[in-house]
One Martini backbone bead per residue (centre of mass of N, CA, C, O) as a GRO file, in nm:
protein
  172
    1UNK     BB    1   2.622  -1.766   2.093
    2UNK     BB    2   2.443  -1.809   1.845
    3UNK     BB    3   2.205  -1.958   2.003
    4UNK     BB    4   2.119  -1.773   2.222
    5UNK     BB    5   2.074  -1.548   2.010
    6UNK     BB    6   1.865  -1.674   1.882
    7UNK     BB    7   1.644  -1.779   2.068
    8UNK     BB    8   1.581  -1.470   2.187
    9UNK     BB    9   1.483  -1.389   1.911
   10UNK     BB   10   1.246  -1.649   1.917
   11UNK     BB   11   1.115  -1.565   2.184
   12UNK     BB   12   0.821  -1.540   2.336
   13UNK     BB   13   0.516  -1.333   2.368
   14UNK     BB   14   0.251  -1.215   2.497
   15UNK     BB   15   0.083  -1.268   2.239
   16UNK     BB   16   0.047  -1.557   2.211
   17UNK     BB   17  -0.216  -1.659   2.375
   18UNK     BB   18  -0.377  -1.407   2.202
   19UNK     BB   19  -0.345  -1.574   1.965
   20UNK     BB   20  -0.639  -1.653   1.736
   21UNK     BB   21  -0.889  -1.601   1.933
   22UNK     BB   22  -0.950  -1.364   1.830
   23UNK     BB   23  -1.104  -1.041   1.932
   24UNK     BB   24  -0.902  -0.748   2.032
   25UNK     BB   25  -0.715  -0.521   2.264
   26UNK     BB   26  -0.468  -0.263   2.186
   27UNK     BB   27  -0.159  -0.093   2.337
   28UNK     BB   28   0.075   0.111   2.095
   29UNK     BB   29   0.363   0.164   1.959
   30UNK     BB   30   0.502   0.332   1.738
   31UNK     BB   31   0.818   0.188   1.559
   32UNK     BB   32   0.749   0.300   1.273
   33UNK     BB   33   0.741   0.349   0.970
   34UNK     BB   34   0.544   0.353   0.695
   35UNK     BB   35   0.456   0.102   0.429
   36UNK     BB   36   0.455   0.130   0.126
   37UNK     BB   37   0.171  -0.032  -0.092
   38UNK     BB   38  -0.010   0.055  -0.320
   39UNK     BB   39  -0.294   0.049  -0.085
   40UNK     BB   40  -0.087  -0.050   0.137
   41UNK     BB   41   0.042  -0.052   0.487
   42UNK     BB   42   0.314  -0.148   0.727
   43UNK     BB   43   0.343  -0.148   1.084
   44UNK     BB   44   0.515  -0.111   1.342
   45UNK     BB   45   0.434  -0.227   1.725
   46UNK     BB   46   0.508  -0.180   2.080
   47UNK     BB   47   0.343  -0.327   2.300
   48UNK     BB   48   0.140  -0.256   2.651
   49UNK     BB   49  -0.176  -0.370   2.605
   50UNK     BB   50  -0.443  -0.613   2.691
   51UNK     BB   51  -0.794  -0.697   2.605
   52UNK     BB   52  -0.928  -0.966   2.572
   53UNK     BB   53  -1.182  -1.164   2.543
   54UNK     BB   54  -1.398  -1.102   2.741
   55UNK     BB   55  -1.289  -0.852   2.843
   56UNK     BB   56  -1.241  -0.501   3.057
   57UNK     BB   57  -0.926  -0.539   3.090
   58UNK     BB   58  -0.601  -0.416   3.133
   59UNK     BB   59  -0.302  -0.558   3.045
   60UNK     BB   60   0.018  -0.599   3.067
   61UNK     BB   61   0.233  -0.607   2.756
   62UNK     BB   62   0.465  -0.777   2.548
   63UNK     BB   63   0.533  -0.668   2.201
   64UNK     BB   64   0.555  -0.724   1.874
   65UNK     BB   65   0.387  -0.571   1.569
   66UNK     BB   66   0.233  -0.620   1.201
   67UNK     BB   67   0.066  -0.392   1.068
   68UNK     BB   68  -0.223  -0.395   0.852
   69UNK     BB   69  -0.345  -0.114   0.590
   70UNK     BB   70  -0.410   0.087   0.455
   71UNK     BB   71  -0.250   0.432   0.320
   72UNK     BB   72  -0.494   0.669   0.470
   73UNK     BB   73  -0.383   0.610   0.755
   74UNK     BB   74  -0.286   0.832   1.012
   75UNK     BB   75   0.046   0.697   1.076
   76UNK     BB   76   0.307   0.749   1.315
   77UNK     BB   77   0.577   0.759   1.447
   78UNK     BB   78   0.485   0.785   1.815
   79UNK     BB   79   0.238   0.642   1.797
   80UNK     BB   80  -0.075   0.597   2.014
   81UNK     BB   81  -0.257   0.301   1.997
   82UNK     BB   82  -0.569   0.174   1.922
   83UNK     BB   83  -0.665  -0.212   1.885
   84UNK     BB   84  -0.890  -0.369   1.671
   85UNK     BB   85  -0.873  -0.726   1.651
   86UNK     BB   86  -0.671  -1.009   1.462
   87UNK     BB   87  -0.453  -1.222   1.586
   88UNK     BB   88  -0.155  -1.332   1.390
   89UNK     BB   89   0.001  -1.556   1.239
   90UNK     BB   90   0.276  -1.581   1.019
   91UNK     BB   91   0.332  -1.708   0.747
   92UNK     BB   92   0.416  -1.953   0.516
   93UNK     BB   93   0.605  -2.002   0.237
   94UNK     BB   94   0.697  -2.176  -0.010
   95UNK     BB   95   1.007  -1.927  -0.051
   96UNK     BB   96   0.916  -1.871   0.210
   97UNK     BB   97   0.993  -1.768   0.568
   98UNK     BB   98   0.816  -1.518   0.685
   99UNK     BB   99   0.838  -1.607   1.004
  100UNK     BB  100   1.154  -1.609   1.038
  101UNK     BB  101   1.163  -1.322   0.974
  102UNK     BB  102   0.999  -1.193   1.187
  103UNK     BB  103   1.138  -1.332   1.454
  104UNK     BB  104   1.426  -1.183   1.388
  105UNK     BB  105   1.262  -0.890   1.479
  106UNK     BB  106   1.075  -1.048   1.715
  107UNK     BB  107   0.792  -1.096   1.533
  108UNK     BB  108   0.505  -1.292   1.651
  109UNK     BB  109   0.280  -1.112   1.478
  110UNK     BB  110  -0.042  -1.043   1.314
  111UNK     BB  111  -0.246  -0.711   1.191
  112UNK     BB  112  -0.555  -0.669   1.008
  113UNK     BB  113  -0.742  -0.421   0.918
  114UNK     BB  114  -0.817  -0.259   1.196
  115UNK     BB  115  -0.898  -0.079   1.453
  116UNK     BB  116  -0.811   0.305   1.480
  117UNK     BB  117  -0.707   0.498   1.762
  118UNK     BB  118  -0.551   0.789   1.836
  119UNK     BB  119  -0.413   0.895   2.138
  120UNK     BB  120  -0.132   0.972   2.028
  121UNK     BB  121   0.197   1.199   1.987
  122UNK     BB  122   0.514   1.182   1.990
  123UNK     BB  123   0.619   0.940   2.165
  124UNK     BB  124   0.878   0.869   2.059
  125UNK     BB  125   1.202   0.940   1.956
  126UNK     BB  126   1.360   1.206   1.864
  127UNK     BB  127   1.579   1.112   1.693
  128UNK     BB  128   1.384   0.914   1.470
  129UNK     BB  129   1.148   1.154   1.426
  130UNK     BB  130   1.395   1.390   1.293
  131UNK     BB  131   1.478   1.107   1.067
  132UNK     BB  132   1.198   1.135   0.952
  133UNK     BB  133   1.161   1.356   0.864
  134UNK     BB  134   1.420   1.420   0.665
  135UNK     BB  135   1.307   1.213   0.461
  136UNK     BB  136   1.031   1.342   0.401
  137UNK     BB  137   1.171   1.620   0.299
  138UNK     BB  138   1.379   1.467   0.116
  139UNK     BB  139   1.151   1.365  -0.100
  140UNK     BB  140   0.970   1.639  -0.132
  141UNK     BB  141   1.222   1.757  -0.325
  142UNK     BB  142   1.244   1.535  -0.534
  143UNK     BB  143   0.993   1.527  -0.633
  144UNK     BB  144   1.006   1.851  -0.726
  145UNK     BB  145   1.256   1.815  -0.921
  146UNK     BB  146   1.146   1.589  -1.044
  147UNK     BB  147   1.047   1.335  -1.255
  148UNK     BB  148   0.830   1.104  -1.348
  149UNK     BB  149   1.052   0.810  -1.216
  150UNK     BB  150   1.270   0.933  -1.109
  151UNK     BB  151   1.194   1.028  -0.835
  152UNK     BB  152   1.137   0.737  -0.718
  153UNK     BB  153   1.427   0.645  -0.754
  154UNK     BB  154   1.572   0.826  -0.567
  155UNK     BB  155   1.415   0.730  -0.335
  156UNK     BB  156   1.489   0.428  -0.355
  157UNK     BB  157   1.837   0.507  -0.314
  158UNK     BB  158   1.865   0.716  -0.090
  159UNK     BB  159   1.587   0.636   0.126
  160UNK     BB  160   1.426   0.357   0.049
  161UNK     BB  161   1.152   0.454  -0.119
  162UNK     BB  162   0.988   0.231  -0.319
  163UNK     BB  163   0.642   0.308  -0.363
  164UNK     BB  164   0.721   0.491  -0.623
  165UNK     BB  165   0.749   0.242  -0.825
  166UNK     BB  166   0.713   0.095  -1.077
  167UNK     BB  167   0.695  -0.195  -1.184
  168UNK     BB  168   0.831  -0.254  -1.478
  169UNK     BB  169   1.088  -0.175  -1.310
  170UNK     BB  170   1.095  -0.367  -1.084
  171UNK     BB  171   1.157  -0.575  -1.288
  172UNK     BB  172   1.406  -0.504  -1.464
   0.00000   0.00000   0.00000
């Protein structure tokens, strides 16, 4: 049981032909919040139509995908976005193989700092939707309660938002 469910989560989506090929457009659906760091985010998308380089036409594509971009980029849950840029392997590294932690959620493809476009807006889940508001109600009650850092660290222990611990706490 455990191999067949191993196997199904690591089976290629249809990104795996058109991943390092070069640039090329994509339209796909926000299914996570932003995850901000520093000065860059990064969310789930999952994809519904692939533009090929050299080609005019959309097919249509099933797979997940993890964007990074900057921090600045208005980008939410449930937003149906249009994507240009150059789908990649996710790396793996020294310590960590991070391809097979991404494989593990589904996702064998990033895109680094695409060019992006919203199409639509609130196109999620209304229950996940709903739950991702009331987190950021409230973080900025918190916000507003404490002062930092104590309020990043409430906001990382009670709600999971970690982006705004000051790094020598997360040190120590």
């Amino acid at each position: 049981r455990y191999q067949a469910h191993h196997h199904a989560v690591l089976a290629r989506d249809d990104l795996s032909p058109v991943r390092d090929a070069g640039r090329l457009a994509l339209k796909g659906t926000v299914i996570s919040q932003a995850d901000v760091e520093d000065a860059s985010a990064r969310w789930r998308v999952e994809v519904t139509q692939v533009r090929p380089p050299g080609s005019d036409a959309w097919q249509p594509a099933e797979g997940k995908l993890l964007v990074y971009h900057r921090w600045l980029v208005d980008v939410r849950y449930g937003d149906v976005l249009q994507l240009e840029g150059k789908l990649e392997t996710p790396p793996r590294f020294d310590r960590f193989d991070y391809q097979g932690y991404l494989a593990r959620q589904g996702i064998h493809t990033v895109m680094r700092y695409p060019r992006v476009a919203v199409l639509e807006r609130g196109q999620g889940n209304p229950f996940w939707s709903g739950l991702y508001r009331a987190r950021e109600q409230l973080n900025d009650a918190i916000e507003r309660a404490l002062p930092e850092p104590q309020a990043a660290i409430a906001s990382g222990i009670l709600l999971g938002m970690r982006s705004g611990i000051p790094e020598e706490i997360i040190q120590e």
